[in-house]
mmCIF file of the C-alpha atoms, coordinates in Angstrom:
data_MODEL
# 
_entry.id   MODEL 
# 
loop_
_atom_site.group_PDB 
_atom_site.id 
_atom_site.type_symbol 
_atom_site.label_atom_id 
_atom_site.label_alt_id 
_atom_site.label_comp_id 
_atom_site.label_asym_id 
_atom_site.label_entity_id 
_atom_site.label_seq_id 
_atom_site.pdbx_PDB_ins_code 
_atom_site.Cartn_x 
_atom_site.Cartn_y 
_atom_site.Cartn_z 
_atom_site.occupancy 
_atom_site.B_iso_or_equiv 
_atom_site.pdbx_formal_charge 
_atom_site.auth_seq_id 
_atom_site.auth_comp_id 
_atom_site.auth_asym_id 
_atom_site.auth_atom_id 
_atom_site.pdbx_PDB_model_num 
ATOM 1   C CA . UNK A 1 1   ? 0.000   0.000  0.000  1.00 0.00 ? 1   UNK A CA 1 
ATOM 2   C CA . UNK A 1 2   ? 1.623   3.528  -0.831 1.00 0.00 ? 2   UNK A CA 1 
ATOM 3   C CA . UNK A 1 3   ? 1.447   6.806  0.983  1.00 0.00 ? 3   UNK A CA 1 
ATOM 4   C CA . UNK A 1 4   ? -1.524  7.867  -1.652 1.00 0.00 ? 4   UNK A CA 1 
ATOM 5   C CA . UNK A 1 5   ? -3.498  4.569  0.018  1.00 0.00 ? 5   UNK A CA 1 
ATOM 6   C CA . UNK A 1 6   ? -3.422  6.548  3.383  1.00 0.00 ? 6   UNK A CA 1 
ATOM 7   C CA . UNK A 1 7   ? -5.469  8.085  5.292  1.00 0.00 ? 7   UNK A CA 1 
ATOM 8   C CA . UNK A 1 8   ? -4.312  11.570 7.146  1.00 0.00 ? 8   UNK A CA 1 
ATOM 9   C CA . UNK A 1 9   ? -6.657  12.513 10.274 1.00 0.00 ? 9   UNK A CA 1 
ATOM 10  C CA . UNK A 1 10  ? -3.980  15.170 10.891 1.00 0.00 ? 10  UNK A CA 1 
ATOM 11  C CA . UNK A 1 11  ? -1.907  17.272 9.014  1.00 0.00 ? 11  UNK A CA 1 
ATOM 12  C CA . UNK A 1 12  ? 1.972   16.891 9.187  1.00 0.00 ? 12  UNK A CA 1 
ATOM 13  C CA . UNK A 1 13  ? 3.738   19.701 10.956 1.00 0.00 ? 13  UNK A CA 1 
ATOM 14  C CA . UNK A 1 14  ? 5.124   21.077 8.345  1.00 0.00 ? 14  UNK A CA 1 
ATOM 15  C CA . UNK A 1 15  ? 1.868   21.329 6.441  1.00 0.00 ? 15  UNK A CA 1 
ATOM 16  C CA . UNK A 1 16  ? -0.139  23.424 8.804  1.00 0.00 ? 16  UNK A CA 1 
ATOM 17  C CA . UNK A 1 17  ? -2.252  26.079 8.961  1.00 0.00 ? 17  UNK A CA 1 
ATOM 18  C CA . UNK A 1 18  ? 0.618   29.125 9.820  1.00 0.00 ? 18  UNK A CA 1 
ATOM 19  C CA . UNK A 1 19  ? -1.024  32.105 10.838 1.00 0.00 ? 19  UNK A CA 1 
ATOM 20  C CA . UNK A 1 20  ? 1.608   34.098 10.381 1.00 0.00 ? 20  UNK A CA 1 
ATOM 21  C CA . UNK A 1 21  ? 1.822   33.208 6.715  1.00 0.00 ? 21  UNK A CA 1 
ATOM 22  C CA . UNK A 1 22  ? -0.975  33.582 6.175  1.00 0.00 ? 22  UNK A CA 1 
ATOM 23  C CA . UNK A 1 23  ? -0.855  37.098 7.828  1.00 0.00 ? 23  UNK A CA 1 
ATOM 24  C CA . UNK A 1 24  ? 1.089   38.445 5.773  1.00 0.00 ? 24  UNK A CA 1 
ATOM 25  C CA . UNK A 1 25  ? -0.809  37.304 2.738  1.00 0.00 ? 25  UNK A CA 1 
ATOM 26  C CA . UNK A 1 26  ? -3.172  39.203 3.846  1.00 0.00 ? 26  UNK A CA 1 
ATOM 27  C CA . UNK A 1 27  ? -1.728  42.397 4.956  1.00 0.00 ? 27  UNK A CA 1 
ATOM 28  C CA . UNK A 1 28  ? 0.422   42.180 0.873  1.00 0.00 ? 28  UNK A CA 1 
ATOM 29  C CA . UNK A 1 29  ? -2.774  42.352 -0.304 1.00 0.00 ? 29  UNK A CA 1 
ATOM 30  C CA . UNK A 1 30  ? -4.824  44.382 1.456  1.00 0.00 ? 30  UNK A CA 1 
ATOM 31  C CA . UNK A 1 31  ? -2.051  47.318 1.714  1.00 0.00 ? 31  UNK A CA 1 
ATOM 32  C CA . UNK A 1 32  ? -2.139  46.679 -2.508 1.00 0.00 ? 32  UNK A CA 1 
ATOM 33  C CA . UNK A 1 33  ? -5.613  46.955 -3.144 1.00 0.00 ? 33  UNK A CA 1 
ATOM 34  C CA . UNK A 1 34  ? -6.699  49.808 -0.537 1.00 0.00 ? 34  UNK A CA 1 
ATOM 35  C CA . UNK A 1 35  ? -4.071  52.050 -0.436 1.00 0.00 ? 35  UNK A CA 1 
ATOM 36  C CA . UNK A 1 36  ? -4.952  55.431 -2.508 1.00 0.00 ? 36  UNK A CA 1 
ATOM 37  C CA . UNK A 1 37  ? -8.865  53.701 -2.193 1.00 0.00 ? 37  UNK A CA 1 
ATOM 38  C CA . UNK A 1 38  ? -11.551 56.174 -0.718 1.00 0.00 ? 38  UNK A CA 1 
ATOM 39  C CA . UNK A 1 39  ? -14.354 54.608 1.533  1.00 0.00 ? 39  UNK A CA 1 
ATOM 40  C CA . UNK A 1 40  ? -17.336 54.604 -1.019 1.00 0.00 ? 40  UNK A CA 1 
ATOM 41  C CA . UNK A 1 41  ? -20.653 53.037 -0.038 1.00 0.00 ? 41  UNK A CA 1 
ATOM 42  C CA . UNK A 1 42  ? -21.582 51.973 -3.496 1.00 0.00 ? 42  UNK A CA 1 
ATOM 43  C CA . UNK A 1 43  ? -18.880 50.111 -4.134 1.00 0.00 ? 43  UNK A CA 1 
ATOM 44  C CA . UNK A 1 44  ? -17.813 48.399 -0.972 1.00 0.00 ? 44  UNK A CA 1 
ATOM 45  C CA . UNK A 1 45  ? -19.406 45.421 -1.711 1.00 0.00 ? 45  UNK A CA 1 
ATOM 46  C CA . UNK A 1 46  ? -17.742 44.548 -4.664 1.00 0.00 ? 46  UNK A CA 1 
ATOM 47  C CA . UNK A 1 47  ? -14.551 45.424 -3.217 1.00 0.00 ? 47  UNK A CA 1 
ATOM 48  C CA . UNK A 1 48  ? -14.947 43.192 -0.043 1.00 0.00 ? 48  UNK A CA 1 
ATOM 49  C CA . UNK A 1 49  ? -15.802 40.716 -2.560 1.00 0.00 ? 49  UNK A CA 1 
ATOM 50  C CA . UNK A 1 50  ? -12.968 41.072 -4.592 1.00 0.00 ? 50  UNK A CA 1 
ATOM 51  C CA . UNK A 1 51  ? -10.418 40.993 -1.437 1.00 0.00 ? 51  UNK A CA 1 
ATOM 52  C CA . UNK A 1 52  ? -12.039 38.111 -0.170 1.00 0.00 ? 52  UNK A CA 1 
ATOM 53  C CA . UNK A 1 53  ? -11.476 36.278 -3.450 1.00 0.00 ? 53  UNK A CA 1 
ATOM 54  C CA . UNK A 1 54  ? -7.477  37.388 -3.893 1.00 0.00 ? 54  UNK A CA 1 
ATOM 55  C CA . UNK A 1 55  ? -7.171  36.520 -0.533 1.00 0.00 ? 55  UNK A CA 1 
ATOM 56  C CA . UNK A 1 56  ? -8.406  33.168 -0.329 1.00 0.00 ? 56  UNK A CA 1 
ATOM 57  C CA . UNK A 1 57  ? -6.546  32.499 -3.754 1.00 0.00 ? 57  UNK A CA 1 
ATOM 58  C CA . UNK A 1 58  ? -3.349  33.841 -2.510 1.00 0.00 ? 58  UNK A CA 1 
ATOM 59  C CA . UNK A 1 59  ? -3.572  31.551 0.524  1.00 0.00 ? 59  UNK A CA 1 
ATOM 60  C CA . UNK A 1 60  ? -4.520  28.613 -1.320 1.00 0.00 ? 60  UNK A CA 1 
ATOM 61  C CA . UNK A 1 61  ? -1.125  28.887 -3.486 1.00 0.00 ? 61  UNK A CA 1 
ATOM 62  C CA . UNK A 1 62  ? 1.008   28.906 -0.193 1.00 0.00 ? 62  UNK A CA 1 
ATOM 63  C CA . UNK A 1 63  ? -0.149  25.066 0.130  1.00 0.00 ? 63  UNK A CA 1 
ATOM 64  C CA . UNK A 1 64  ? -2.574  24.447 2.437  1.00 0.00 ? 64  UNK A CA 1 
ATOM 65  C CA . UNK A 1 65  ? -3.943  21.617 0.116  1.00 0.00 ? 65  UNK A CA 1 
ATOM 66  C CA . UNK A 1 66  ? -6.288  19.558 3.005  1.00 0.00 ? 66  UNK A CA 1 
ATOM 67  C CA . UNK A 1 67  ? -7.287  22.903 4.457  1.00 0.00 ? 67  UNK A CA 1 
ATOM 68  C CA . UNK A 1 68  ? -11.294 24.331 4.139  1.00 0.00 ? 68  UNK A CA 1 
ATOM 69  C CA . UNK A 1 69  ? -10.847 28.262 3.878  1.00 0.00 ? 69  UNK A CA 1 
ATOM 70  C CA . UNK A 1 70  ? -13.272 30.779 4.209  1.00 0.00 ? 70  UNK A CA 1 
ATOM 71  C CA . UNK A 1 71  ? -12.553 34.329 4.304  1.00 0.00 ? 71  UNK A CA 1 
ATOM 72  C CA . UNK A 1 72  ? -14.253 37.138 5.842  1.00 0.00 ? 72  UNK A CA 1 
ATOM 73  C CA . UNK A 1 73  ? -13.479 40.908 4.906  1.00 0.00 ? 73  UNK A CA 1 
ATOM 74  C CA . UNK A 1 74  ? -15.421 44.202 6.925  1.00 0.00 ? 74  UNK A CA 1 
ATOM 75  C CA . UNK A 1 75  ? -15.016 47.610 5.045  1.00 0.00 ? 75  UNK A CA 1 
ATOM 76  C CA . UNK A 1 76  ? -16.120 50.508 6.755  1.00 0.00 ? 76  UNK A CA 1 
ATOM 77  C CA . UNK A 1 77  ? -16.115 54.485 6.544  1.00 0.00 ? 77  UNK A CA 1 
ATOM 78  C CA . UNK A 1 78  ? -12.964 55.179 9.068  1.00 0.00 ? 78  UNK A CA 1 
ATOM 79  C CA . UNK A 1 79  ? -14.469 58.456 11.014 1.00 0.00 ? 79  UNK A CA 1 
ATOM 80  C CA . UNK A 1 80  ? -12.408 58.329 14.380 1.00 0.00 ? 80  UNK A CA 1 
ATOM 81  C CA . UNK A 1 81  ? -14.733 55.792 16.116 1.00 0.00 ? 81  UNK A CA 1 
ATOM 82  C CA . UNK A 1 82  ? -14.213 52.126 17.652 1.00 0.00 ? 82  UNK A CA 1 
ATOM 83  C CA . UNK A 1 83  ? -15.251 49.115 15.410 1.00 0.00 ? 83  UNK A CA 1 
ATOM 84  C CA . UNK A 1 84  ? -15.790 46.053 17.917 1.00 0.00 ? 84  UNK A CA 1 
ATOM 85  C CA . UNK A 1 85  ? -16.174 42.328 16.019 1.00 0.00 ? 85  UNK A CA 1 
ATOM 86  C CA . UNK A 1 86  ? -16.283 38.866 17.480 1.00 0.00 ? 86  UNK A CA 1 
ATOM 87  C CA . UNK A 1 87  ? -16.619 35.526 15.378 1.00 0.00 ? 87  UNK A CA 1 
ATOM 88  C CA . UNK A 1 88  ? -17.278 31.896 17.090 1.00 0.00 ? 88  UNK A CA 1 
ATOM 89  C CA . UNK A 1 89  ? -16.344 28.775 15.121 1.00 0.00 ? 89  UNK A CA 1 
ATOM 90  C CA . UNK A 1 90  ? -16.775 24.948 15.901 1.00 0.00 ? 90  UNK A CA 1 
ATOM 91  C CA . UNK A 1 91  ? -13.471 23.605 15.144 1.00 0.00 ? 91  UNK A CA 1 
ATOM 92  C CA . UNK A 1 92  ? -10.356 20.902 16.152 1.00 0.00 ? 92  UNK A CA 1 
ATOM 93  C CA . UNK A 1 93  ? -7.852  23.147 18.259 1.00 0.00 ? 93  UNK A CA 1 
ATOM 94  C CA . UNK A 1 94  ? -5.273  20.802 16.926 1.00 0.00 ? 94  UNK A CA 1 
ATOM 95  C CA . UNK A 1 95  ? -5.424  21.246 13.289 1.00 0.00 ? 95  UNK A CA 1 
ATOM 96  C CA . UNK A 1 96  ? -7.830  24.019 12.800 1.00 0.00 ? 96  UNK A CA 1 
ATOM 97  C CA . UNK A 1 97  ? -6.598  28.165 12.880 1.00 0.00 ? 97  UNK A CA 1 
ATOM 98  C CA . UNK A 1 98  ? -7.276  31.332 11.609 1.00 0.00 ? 98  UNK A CA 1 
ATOM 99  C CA . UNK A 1 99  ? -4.963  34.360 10.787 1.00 0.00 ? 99  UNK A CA 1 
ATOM 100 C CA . UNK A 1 100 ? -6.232  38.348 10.930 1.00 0.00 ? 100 UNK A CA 1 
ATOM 101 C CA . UNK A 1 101 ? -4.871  41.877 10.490 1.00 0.00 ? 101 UNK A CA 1 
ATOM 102 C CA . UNK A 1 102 ? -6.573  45.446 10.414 1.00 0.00 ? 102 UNK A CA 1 
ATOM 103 C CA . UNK A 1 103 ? -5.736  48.075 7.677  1.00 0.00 ? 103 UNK A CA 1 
ATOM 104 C CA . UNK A 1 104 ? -6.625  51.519 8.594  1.00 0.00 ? 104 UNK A CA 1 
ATOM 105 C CA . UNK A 1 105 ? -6.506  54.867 6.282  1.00 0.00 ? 105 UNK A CA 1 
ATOM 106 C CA . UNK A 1 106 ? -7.857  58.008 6.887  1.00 0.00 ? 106 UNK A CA 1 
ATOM 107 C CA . UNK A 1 107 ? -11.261 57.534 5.549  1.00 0.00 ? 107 UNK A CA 1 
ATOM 108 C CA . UNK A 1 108 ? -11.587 53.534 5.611  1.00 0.00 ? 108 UNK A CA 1 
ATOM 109 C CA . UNK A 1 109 ? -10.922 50.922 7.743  1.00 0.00 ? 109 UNK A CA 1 
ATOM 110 C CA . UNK A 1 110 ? -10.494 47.114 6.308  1.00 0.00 ? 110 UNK A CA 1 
ATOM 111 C CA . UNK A 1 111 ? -10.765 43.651 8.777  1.00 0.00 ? 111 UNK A CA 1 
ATOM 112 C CA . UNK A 1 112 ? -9.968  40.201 7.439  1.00 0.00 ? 112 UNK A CA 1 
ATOM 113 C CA . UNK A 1 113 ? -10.234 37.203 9.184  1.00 0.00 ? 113 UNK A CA 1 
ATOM 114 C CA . UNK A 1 114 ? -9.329  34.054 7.207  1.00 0.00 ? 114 UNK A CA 1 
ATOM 115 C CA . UNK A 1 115 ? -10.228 30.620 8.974  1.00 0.00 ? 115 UNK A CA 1 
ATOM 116 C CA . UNK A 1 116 ? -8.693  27.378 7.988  1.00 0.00 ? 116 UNK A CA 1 
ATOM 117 C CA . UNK A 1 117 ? -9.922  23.956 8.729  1.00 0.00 ? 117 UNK A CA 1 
ATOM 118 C CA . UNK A 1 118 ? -8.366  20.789 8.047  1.00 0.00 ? 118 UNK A CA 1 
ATOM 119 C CA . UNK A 1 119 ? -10.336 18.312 6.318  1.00 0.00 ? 119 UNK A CA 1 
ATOM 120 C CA . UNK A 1 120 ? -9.746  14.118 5.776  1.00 0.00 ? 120 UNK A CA 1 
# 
């Protein structure tokens, strides 16, 4: 039987879920696609949709082949006040993680959370 016959229930070490990879994915593009941008409300949905989607892509290409990813991006008009977000998740603390980082400019402010879970 070869190692293709197998069965993983966990992912090696070296194949992982790194959050701070994965951070920095993030943060490349995010700081790419936002800086210069201008909060505007009729487009912020197709931009959070289009982060979302480089994101996830980007992440997918560092190798996290086994790994379920979803990706969750909050744009909002930046006007000096607090933003305050929680998420809850049902997953394995041993294989399962998620990675974040916060852009700010002077008129927008960008969240992205990405989760990964492992799957067998």
């Amino acid at each position: 039987m070869g190692t293709s016959d197998t069965y993983l229930i966990r992912p090696n070490h070296q194949d992982k879920f790194k959050p701070g990879l994965v951070k920095e994915c993030i943060r490349e593009i995010v700081k790419e696609q936002l800086t210069g941008v201008r909060y505007d409300a009729e487009e912020v949905q197709q931009l959070s949709h289009t982060l979302a989607e480089r994101i996830k892509d980007r992440v997918k290409q560092a190798g996290f082949d086994r790994y379920k990813l979803a990706v969750q991006v909050v744009l909002g008009e930046q006007r000096g006040q607090g933003v305050k977000m929680s998420t809850r998740c049902f997953w394995d603390a041993d294989t399962d993680s998620y990675a974040e980082d916060v852009f700010i400019t002077d008129n927008l402010f960008c969240v992205v959370v990405v989760f990964g879970s492992y799957y067998y």
